[in-house]
C-alpha positions, 0 to 999 in steps of 0.5 A: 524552509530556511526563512519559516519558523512556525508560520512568522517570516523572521525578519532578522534572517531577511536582514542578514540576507540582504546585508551583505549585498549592500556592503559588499567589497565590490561596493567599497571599491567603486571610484567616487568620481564614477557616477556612472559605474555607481548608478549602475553597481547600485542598481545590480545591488538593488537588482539582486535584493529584489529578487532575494525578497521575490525569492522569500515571498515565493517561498513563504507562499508555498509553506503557506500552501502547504500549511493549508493542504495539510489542514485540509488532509487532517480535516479529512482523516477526522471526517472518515474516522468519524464516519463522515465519509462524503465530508472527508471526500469533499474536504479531500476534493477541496485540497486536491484543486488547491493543489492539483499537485499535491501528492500526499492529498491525491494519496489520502483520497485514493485510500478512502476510495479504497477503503469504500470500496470505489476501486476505480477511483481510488486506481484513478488517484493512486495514477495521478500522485505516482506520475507526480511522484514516480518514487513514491513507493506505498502508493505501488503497494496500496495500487497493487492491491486495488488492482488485485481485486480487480483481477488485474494480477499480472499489473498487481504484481507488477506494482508490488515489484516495484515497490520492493524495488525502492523498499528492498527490506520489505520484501520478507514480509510480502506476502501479498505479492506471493498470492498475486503470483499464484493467481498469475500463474507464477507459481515459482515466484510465488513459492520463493515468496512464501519460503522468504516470508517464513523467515519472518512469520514461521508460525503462519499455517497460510504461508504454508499452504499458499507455498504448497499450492504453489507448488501443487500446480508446479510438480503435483499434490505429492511434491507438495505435500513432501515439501509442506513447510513446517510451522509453529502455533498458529493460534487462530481456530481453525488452522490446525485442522487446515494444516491437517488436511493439507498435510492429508491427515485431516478432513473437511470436517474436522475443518468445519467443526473446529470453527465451530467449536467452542460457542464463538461470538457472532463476529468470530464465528464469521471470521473462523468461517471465512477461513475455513471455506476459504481454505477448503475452497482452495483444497479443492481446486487443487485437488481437481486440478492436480489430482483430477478429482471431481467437486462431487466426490467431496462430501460437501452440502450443496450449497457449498459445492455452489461456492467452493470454486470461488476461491479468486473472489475471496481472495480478494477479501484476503488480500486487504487484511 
């Protein structure tokens, strides 16, 4: 703000403000023996002065107002950060009826929603703030993936497109949108994501696989496995072997036994875990629905075969990393 500095209103700035309307040319001109034409040029002058000290005052009203969202929004982070999540959504609340209006604090409350897994709610937020702000282009994203997990893929696709259409660098690194097409069925747009995302991220075994189920559901497993893009290290355990099997040179147990190996702690057992029944999940689909081949004709334990299907529900977790 012109006349805001660090929350005092500066009175010299008022003062050249007014200034110049009180000796203006127009003033100096004015016939002494016109009383009339004098009362009359004065109380314009006094007219414009009150509306430049309105004008002021409406101002530092509202960086005062934003001054206290803010607070308030800062207040908030610090309560979710510290696991005070009903503290954070309160002090959240508090801001948004200050300012119904305020983007920013709509926004923040939406992503906490999210965060505790209150979609719903979050979407309900993410609508507000983008009617206010239609250019607001992070809400597109963050929305589009609630929306995701809610199975809403074609609106999911949607709200990314947009926003790479206000954030056009970013459109190599979405990877996200490329999963949101595979389960909309677009597998074309999907595959053409995933060849743009390797050019930022060549070393990512799961951009290979998502362009080859892309493309297994276009053209067949065959196609895909002659079109598998080539990749660099990907260090993470077990995605070697995923690479493999999606190749056809590997199997599911090797997939399995390397995630297992090497005397992992508890919590990155879980993670190679989520991976590999992840991936292998998706194998199957695509076996069974390109090749026609049967869930029985893996060699897979019971249970397995129960949640190997699942491959949508996951992809939901996936999608918020």
């Amino acid at each position: 703000m012109e006349w805001w500095s660090g929350g005092v209103l500066e009175l010299s700035a008022l003062q050249h403000s007014i200034t110049p309307l009180l000796h203006s040319n127009r003033l100096r001109q004015i016939p002494r023996q016109d009383n009339q034409s004098v009362m009359t040029d004065f109380r314009s002058a006094h007219g414009l002065v009150t509306l430049c000290l309105l004008s002021l005052v409406s101002r530092l009203a509202a960086a005062e107002a934003v001054t206290k969202i803010d607070e308030l929004v800062t207040q908030a982070g610090e309560a979710f950060d510290h696991g005070r999540r009903e503290e954070a959504f309160a002090v959240c609340t508090r801001a948004i009826e200050a300012d119904p209006k305020s983007v920013r604090a709509l926004y923040v409350r939406g992503r906490f929603y999210a965060i505790d897994r209150q979609t719903e709610k979050a979407l309900a937020d993410y609508g507000t703030a983008l009617k206010l702000d239609p250019g607001a282009a992070l809400i597109y994203q963050q929305r589009g993936i609630e929306l995701f997990k809610l199975g809403r893929v074609e609106e999911a696709v949607a709200d990314f497109d947009k926003y790479l259409e206000l954030v056009p660098d970013e459109a190599p690194n979405h990877w996200q949108r490329g999963i949101a097409c595979y389960y909309a069925k677009r597998y074309s747009a999907g595959r053409r994501q995933f060849e743009l995302h390797q050019t930022v991220n060549p070393d990512d075994v799961e951009d290979a696989v998502w362009h080859f189920l892309c493309i297994a559901r276009e053209r067949g497993v065959d196609k895909a496995r002659e079109s598998l893009m080539k990749v660099g290290e990907d260090r993470r355990i077990p995605m070697r072997q995923i690479y493999a099997l999606y190749a056809g040179k590997g199997s599911i147990d090797e997939v399995l036994t390397a995630a297992k190996s090497g005397n992992p702690s508890a919590a990155e057992l879980n993670q190679r875990l989520f991976y590999a029944h992840f991936y292998i999940g998706l194998y199957y689909e695509a076996m069974r629905c390109c090749c026609g081949r049967l869930l029985e004709s893996f060699d897979l334990p019971r249970s397995y075969k129960e949640v190997a299907p699942a491959g949508a529900g996951i992809s939901k977790a996936l999608l918020s990393k």
